[in-house]
C-alpha positions, 0 to 999 in steps of 0.5 A, a space after each residue: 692826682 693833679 699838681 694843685 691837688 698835691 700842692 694842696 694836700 703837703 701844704 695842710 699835712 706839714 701846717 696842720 701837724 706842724 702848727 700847734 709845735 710852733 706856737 709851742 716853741 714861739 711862746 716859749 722863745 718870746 717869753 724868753 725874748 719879753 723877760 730879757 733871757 735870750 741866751 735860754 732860747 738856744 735850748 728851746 731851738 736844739 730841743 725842736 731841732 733834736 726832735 726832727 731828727 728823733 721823728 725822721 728816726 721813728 717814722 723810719 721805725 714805723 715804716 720798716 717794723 710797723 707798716 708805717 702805722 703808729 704806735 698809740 701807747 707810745 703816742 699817748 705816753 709822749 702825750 701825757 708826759 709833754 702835758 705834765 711839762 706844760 702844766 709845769 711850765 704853765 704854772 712856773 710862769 703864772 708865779 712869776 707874773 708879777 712885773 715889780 719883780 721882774 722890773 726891780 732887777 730883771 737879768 738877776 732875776 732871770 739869771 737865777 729864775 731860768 735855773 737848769 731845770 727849768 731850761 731842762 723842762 724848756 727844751 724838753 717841752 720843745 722836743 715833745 712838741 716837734 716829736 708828737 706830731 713828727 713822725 705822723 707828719 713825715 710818714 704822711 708825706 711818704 704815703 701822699 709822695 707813693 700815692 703822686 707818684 713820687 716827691 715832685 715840685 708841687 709837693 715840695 711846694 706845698 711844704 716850702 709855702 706851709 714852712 714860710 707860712 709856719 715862719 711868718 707867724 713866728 715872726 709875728 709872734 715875736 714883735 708882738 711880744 716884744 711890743 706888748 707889756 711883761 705881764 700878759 706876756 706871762 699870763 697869756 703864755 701860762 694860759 696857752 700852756 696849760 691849755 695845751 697841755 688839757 688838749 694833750 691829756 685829751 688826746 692821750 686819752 684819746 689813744 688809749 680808747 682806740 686801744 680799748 683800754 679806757 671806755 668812750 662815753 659821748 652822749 650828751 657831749 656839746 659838737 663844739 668840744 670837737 669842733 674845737 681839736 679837743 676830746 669828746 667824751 666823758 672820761 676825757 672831759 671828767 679827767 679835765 676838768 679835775 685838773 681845771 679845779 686843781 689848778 684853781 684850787 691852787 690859785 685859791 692856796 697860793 692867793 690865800 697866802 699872798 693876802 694873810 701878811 697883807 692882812 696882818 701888817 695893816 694893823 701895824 700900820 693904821 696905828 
């Protein structure tokens, strides 16, 4: 295998698998950054930080009981739970999208809001983030390495310009957020989260179907639902799409409520 193909191969495997963690932990360090709380961003970072050291530990595990094969049950537990977290996420951040309330006193408010459970589900998200993908980037490497022949320059240079290219869009991510308004910012970053979060279930479900506990029902699927890294069968889709109208339903509940002391002060205030 020649240098350039090597170069090629470790610069795909470590952006590809580390891609989808970093927008995670971007999101979540600009919210920070955008709502004024950066002394809760250390606990996104020590998150992602303990997640490489718990990745290089699993692949370690794979490797020397596994034969470096994965295990999908415990992937798919990792899945579902870094989803359940998002959604979570997703919607604590939907509820305080209202500028007026953050702009009124927005360090109290951020003070009281990022209480410890929520920095918990921060840095838990994090470390979901890095560990799903950390083991099977580590151990791809170790597999591209044995088949190169060993860990040369052209594969250390395919990870070091992934790594600056991961940076770079970090970065991007960070002055973009610090110049849009407070809004989006938490509207969009809900939005990412929960949309995370369907791909996870999807892919979980996934896991649990190459284990044959859950049956694949495809035909009629449209391509472009796995064009898109999502999981194309009904069961996934059917699983989905539950939790897309529950979500709703929610915003329907919580809009309801918003609009009924509206609705009852008017009279007064027509007199």
């Amino acid at each position: 295998m020649d240098n350039g193909s090597t170069f090629v191969q470790a610069f795909t495997i470590l952006f590809r698998e580390g891609l989808e963690a970093l927008l995670v932990i971007a999101a979540l360090a600009a919210f920070m950054r955008r709502a004024d709380a950066h002394h809760r961003i250390a606990p996104i970072y020590l998150g992602a930080g303990a997640a490489i050291l718990a990745s290089l530990g699993m692949a370690w595990v794979f490797e020397t009981y596994y034969d470096g094969n994965h295990n999908d049950l415990i992937e798919a537990g990792v899945m579902l739970l870094a989803a359940a977290l998002m959604f979570y996420m997703s919607g604590w951040l939907f509820l305080r999208q209202d500028p007026k309330a953050w702009q009124a006193d927005l360090n109290r408010l951020a003070s009281q809001a990022l209480g410890a459970g929520t920095v918990l589900s921060l840095a838990g998200i994090a470390f979901l983030a890095v560990f799903r993908e950390g083991a099977e980037t580590v151990l791809f490497l170790h597999a591209l390495a044995r088949t190169v022949g060993g860990w040369d320059g052209s594969l250390f240079g395919g990870l070091g310009a992934a790594a600056l290219a991961l940076v770079a869009l970090f970065v991007a991510m960070q002055w973009l957020a610090l110049r849009l308004p407070l809004r989006p910012i938490f509207v969009l970053t809900s939005a990412f989260l929960f949309l995370m979060g369907l791909k996870l279930v999807g892919a979980a479900i996934q896991e649990l179907q190459e284990q044959g506990l859950v049956s694949v029902h495809d035909d009629g699927v449209p391509a472009f639902v796995s064009d898109l890294g999502f999981n194309g069968s009904w069961e996934a889709l059917g699983l989905q799409g539950a939790l897309v109208l529950i979500a709703v339903a929610g915003l329907l509940v919580l809009r309801g409520r918003k609009a009924e002391p509206a609705n009852r002060a008017s009279p007064a205030g027509s007199r």
